[in-house]
Structure formats: C-alpha cells, structure tokens
TITI-652588 format. One record per residue (C-alpha): z, x, y; residue number from 1; residue in one letter. Coordinates in steps of 0.001 Angstrom, whole numbers, always signed. Layout:
+---------+---------+---------+-----+-----+
|      zz |      xx |      yy |   n | res |
+---------+---------+---------+-----+-----+
|       Z |       X |       Y | NUM |   A |
...
+---------+---------+---------+-----+-----+
END
This chain:
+---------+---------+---------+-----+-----+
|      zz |      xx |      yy |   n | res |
+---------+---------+---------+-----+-----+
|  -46398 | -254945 | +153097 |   1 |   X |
|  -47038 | -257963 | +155003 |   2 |   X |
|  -45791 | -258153 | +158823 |   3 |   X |
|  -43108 | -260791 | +158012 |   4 |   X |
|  -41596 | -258514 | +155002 |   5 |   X |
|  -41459 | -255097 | +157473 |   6 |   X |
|  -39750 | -257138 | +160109 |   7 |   X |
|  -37139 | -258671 | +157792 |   8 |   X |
|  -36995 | -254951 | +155977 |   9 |   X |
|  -36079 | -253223 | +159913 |  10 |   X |
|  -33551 | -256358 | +160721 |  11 |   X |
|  -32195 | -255778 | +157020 |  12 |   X |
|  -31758 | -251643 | +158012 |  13 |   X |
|  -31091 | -251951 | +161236 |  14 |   X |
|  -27524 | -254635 | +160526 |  15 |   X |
|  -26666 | -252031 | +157768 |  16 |   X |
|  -26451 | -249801 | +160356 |  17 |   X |
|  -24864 | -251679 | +162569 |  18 |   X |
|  -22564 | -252774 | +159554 |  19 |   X |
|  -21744 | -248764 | +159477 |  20 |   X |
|  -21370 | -248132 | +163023 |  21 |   X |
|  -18478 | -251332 | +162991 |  22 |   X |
|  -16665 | -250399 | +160116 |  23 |   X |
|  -14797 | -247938 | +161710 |  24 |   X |
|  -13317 | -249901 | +164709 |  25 |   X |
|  -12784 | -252474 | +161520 |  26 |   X |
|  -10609 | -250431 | +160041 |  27 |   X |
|   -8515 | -249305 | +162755 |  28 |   X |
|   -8208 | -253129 | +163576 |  29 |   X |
|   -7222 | -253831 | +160096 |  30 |   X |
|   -4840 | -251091 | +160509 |  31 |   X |
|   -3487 | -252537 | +163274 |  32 |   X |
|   -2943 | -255755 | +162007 |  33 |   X |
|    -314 | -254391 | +159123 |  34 |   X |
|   +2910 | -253193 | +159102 |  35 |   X |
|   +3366 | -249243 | +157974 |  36 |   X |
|   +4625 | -250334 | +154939 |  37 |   X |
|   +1542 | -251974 | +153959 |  38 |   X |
|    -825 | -249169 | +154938 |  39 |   X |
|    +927 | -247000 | +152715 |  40 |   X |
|    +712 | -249072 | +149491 |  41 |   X |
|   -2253 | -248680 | +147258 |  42 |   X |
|   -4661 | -249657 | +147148 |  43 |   X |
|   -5329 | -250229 | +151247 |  44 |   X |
|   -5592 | -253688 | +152475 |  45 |   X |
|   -8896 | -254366 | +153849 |  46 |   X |
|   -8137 | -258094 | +155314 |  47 |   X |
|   -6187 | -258126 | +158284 |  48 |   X |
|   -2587 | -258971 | +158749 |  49 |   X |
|    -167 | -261059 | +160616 |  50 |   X |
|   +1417 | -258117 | +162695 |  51 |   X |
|   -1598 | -257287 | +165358 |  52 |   X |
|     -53 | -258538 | +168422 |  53 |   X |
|   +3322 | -257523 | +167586 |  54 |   X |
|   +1873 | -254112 | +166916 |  55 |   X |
|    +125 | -253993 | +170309 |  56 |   X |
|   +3469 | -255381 | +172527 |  57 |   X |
|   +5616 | -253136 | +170884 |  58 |   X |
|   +3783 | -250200 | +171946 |  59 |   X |
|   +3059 | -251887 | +175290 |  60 |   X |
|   +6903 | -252054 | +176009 |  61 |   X |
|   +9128 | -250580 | +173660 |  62 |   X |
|   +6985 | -247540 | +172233 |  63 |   X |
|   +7488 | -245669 | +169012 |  64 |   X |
|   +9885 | -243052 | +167672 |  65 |   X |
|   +7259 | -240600 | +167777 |  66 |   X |
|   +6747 | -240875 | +171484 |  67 |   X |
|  +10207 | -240516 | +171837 |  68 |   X |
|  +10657 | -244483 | +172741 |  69 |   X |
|   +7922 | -244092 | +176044 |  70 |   X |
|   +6164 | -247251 | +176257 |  71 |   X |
|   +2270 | -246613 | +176596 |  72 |   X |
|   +1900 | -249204 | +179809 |  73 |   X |
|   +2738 | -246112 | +182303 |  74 |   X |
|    +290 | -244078 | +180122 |  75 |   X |
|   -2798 | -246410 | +180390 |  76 |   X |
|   -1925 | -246614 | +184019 |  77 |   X |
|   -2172 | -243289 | +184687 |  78 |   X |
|   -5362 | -242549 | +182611 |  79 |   X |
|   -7191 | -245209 | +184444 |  80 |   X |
|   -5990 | -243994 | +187923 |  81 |   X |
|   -6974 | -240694 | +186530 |  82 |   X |
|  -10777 | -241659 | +185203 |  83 |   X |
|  -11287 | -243941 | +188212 |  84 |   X |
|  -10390 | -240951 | +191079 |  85 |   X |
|  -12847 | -238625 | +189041 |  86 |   X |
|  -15559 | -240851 | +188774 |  87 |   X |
|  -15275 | -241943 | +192422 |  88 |   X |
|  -14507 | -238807 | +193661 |  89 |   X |
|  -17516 | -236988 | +191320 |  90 |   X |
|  -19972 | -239290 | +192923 |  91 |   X |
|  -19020 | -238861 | +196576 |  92 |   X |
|  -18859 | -235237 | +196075 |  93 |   X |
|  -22165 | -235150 | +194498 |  94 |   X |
|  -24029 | -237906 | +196982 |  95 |   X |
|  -22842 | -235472 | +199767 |  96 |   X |
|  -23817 | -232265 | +198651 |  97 |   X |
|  -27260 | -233260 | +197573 |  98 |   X |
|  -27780 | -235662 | +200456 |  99 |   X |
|  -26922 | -231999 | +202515 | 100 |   X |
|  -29215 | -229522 | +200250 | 101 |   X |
|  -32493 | -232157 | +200389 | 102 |   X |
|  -32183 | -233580 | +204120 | 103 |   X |
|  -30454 | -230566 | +205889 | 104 |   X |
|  -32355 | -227052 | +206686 | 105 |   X |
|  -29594 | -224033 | +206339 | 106 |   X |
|  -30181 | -220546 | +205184 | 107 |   X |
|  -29586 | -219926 | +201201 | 108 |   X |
|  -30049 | -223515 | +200857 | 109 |   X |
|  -31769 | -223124 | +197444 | 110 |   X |
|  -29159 | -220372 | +196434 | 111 |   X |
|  -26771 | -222471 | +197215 | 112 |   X |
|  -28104 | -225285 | +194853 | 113 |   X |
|  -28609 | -222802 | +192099 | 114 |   X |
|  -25289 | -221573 | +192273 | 115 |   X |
|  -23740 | -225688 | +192069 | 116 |   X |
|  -26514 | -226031 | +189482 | 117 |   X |
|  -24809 | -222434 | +187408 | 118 |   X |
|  -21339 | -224357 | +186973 | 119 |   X |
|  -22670 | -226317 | +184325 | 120 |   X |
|  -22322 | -223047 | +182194 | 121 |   X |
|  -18753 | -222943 | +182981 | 122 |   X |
|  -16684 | -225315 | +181371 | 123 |   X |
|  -13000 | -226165 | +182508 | 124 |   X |
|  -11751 | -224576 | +179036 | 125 |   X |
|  -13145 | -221131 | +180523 | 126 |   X |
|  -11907 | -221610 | +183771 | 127 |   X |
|   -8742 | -223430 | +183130 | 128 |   X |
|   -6184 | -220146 | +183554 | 129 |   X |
|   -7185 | -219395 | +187173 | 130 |   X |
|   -7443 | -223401 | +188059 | 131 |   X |
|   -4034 | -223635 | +186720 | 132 |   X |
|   -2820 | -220595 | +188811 | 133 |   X |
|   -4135 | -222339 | +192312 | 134 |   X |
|   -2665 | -225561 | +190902 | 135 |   X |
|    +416 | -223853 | +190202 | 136 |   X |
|    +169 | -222290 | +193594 | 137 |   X |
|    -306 | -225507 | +195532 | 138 |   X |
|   +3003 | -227091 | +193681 | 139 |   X |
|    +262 | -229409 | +192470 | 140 |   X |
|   +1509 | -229717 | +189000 | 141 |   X |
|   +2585 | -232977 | +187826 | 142 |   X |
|    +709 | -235060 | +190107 | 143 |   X |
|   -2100 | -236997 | +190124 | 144 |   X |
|   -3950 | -234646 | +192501 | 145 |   X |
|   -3450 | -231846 | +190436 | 146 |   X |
|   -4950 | -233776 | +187145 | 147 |   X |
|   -7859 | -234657 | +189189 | 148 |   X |
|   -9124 | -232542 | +191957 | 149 |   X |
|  -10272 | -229565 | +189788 | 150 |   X |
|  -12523 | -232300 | +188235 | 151 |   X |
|  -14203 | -233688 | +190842 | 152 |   X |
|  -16536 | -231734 | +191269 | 153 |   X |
|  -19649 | -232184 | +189055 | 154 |   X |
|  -22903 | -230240 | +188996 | 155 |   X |
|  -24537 | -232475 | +186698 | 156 |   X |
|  -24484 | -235659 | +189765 | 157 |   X |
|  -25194 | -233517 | +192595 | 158 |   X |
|  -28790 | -232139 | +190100 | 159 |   X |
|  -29733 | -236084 | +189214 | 160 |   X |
|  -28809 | -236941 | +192984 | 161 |   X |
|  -31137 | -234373 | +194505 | 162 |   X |
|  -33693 | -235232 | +192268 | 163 |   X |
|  -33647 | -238627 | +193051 | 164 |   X |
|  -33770 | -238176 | +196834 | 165 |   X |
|  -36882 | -235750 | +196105 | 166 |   X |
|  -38534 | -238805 | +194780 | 167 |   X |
|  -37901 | -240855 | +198506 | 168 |   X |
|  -40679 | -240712 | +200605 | 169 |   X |
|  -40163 | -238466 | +203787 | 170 |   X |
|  -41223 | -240626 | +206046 | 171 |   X |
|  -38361 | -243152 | +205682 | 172 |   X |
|  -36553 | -240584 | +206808 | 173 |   X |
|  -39041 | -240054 | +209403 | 174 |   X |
|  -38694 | -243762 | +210614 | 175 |   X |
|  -35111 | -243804 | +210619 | 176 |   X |
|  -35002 | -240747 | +213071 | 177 |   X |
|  -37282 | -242744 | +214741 | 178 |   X |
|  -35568 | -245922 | +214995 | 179 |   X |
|  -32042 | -243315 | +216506 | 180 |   X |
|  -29994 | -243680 | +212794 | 181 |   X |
|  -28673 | -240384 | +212460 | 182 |   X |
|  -27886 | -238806 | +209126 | 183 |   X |
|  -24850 | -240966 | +207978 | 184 |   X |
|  -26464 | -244395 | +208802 | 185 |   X |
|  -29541 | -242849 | +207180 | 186 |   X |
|  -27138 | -241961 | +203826 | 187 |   X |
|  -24842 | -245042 | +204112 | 188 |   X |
|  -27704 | -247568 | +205017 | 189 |   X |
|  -30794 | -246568 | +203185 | 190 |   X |
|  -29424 | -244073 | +200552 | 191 |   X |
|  -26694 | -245579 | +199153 | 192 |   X |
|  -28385 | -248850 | +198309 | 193 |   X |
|  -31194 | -247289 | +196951 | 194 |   X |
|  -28541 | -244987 | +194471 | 195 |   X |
|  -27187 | -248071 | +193226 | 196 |   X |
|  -28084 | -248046 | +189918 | 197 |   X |
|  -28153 | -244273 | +189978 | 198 |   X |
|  -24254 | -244782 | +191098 | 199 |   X |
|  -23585 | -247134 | +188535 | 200 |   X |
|  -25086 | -245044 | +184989 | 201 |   X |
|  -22933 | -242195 | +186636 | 202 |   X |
|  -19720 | -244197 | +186949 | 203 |   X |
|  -19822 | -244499 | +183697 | 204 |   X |
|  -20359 | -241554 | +182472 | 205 |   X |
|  -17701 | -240213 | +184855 | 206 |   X |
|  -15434 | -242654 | +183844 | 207 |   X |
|  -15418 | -241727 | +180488 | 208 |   X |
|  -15051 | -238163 | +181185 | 209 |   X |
|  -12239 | -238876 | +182881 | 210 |   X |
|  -10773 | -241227 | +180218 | 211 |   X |
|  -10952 | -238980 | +177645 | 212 |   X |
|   -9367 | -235596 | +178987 | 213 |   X |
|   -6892 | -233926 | +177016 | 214 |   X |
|   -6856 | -230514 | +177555 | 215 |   X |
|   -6210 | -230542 | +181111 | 216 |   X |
|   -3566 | -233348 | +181575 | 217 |   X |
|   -1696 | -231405 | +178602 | 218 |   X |
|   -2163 | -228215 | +180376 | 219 |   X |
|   -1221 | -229538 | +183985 | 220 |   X |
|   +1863 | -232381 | +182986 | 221 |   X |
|   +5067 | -231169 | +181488 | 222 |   X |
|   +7058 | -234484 | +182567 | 223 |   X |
|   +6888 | -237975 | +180498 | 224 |   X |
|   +6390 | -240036 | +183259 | 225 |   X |
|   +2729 | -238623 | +184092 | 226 |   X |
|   +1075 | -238447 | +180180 | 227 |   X |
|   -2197 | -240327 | +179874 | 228 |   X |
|   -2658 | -242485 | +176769 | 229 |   X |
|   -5205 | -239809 | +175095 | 230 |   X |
|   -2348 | -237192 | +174944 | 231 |   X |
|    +484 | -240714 | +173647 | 232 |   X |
|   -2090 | -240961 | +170839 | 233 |   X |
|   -1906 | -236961 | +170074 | 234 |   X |
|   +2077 | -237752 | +170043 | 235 |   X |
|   +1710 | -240721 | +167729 | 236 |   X |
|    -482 | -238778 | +165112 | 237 |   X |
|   +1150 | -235354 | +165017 | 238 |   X |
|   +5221 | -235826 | +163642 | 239 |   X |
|   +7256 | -233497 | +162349 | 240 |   X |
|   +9010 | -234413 | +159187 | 241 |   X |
|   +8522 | -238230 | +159779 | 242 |   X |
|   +5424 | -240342 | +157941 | 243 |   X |
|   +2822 | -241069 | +160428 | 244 |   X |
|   +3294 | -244862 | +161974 | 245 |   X |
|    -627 | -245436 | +161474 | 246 |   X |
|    -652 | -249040 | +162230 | 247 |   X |
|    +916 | -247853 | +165508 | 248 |   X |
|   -1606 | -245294 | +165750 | 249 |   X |
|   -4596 | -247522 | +165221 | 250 |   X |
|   -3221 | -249833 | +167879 | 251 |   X |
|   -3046 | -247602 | +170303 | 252 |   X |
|   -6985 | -246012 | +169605 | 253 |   X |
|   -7857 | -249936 | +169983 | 254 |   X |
|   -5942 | -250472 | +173003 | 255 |   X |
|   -7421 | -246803 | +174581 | 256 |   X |
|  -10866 | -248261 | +173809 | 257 |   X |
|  -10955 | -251527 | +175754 | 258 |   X |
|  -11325 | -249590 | +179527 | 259 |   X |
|  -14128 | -247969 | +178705 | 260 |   X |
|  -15955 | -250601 | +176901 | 261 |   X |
|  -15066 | -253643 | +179215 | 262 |   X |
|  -16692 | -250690 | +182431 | 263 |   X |
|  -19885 | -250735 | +179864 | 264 |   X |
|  -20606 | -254155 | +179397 | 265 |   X |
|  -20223 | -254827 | +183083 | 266 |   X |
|  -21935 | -252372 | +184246 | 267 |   X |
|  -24683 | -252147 | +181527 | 268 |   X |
|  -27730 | -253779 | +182841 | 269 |   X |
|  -27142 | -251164 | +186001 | 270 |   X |
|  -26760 | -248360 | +183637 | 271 |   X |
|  -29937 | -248742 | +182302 | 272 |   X |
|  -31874 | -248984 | +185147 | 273 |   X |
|  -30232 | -245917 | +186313 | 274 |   X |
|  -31062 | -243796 | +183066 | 275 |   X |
|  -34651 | -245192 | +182989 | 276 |   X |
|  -36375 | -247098 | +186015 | 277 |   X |
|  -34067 | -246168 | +189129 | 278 |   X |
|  -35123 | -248630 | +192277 | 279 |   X |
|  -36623 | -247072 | +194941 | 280 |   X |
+---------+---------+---------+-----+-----+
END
C-alpha cells in the first residue's frame, strides 16, 4: 500500500472513530432538542428539534415534576462549589504533605508516607459508615464542609508530588538556605511555580472527581436545597409510576457536561505537560 493510501486509510479509521465516540453526546443533544412526546414515537427522530433551549431554561428555572419542581441552577451551584473546594483543597493538602515528607527530617518519615501511600486501597465506599458517624458527630451534615472535607485528602497527589520534588536538584534547596528563604518562601517561591503544570493535570482530575460524586452527597444531604446536579439527574431518570421525561433528562446530562469540559479545554495544553514533560 502506497504511503498516501495508509494515511488516507488511518484519517478514514481514525474519523469513524471519532464519528463513534460523538454519537453519543449526538444523541442526547438530539434528545434534548424534542419534546417527550416526540421521543416516544417510533421510530426516534434523529434530526434535532425546535425545543433545545426551552428544554434547557425550563430545567434552569422551573424544574421538572420528577424533581419535585427544584430548579437545577442551585444544583449546578453547589456541585461546582463542591468539585472546586476538593480539587483546591486536594492539592494544598497534597503540596504540603509531600513538600514536609521530602524537605523535612522526622522520625517514621517513610512510614509515614507508606501509610498516606496505603489509603489508596481504601476507598470512601469502605470507609463511608465511620466518616459518616464523625460527620454526624460534628453536626456536619448538610453542609458544604461535610460534602467535602472527608475528600480532601488524596494519596494519589501527595505520591506524584513527592515524586516530583525527588526529581529537584538539592542544591536549589541548598542555595535558597543560603540566600536566608526559609521553607515557605522556598515552597511558595520556587516550588509552586515549578508544580505548575503538575497543579494544573491534577486540577483536573480533582475536579472531575469532585463533579461526579454521588454516593457521598446522597449519603451526607437529606435537604433539597444542598443536592448536586449528579444526584437531580438520578431524580430525573428514576420515577415511580410516571414515563421518564428523557428530553429533560438528556438536557440535564448536557448541561452537567459543560463544567468539566470548558476546565479541559482551558487547561489542556497545561495538562499535558503535567502528565508527560513536567518543567523543572
């Protein structure tokens, strides 16, 4: 096969599988688009309709039956308060802690980055009755605090954080002794701009984590006013004796997609650099 056929064969493969990748967010768009009395007609209409931003502002302000008439506003607000403490508060948690166990001498200091490092092989779904308990026991429930502290802290930053300072030479720690910066100049003058694109790839990750929890916000909320959009779209989908609103539904998966995506594509030239050629 000549050169020029293979490259128009992998551009040919590779938009098929971008083609495949699309069509789902397609469909929910479509979905979107149509009233409920459309999607339910056979067969299902694969152009889109005249009803997408009607859709989208009536779940904005007014809501849906299922939901109990709660408009999702409040809910998007408090999932992105939500993801953006825990992604903030992951990172300067985990800058911290390894900035302390690779630039501070203490006894058990490898024990004691073994036993952060150990977490990882406890999820929150194993430890969510006794978090819940001291939750409980703080009067933390139905707060912001309570849906976030118990996530803040993350094993998996403070490991790629030490491992990154391991790679900075010890002697520009050296010179900054030298020079009379003392260990938070040294972290907030030298270390911090150096993490930037370390900081960035895990704000993103973070975020996400953050954007998509269900278990624990259903766990820790039992009022209205604090559900996150993840747990409005578990409302919209599971009814009880009533046909599923699906162009509602789709709507609202659109609208719980754009956060994450718009902190992707702005942050996406920094997120590869962190994942692949960190500055130093």
């Amino acid at each position: 096969m000549r050169p020029a056929s293979r490259q128009m064969l992998i551009h040919a493969i590779l938009i098929a599988l971008l083609f495949l990748v699309l069509l789902p967010i397609y469909m929910a768009f479509d979905a979107a688009s149509h009233t409920n009395t459309e999607l339910l007609k056979a067969p299902i209409p694969l152009i889109p309709g005249h009803h997408f931003f009607h859709n989208f502002w009536q779940i904005l302000t007014q809501g849906s039956a299922a939901t109990g008439d709660k408009a999702l506003a409040p809910m998007l607000w408090n999932s992105l308060l939500m993801a953006l403490i825990i992604a903030v508060g992951k990172i300067i948690l985990a800058l911290l802690s390894a900035f302390a166990i690779v630039y501070f001498e203490f006894p058990f200091r490898k024990l004691c980055f073994w036993m952060i490092f150990i977490t990882l092989m406890l999820p929150v779904e194993v430890r969510i009755v006794p978090t819940f308990t001291v939750i409980a026991d703080l009067h933390l429930l139905n707060s912001m605090t309570g849906l976030t502290l118990p996530l803040m802290a993350s094993a998996t930053a403070t490991f790629l954080f030490r491992q990154f300072f391991l790679t900075i030479p010890q002697s520009l720690s050296d010179a900054a002794r030298l020079d009379g910066a003392g260990p938070l100049r040294f972290l907030w003058n030298i270390l911090l701009p150096l993490s930037k694109t370390n900081i960035s790839a895990l704000f993103i990750i973070m975020f996400i984590y953050g954007w998509n929890q269900y278990l624990w916000p259903q766990v820790i909320t039992t009022q209205s006013h604090m559900a996150t959009i993840v747990m409005g779209i578990k409302e919209l989908a599971s009814v009880a004796d009533q046909i599923p609103q699906w162009n509602v539904i789709m709507a609202t998966a659109l609208l719980a997609m754009i956060p994450p995506v718009l902190v992707i594509i702005l942050l996406q030239r920094l997120f590869e650099k962190g994942l692949v050629s960190p500055e130093k």
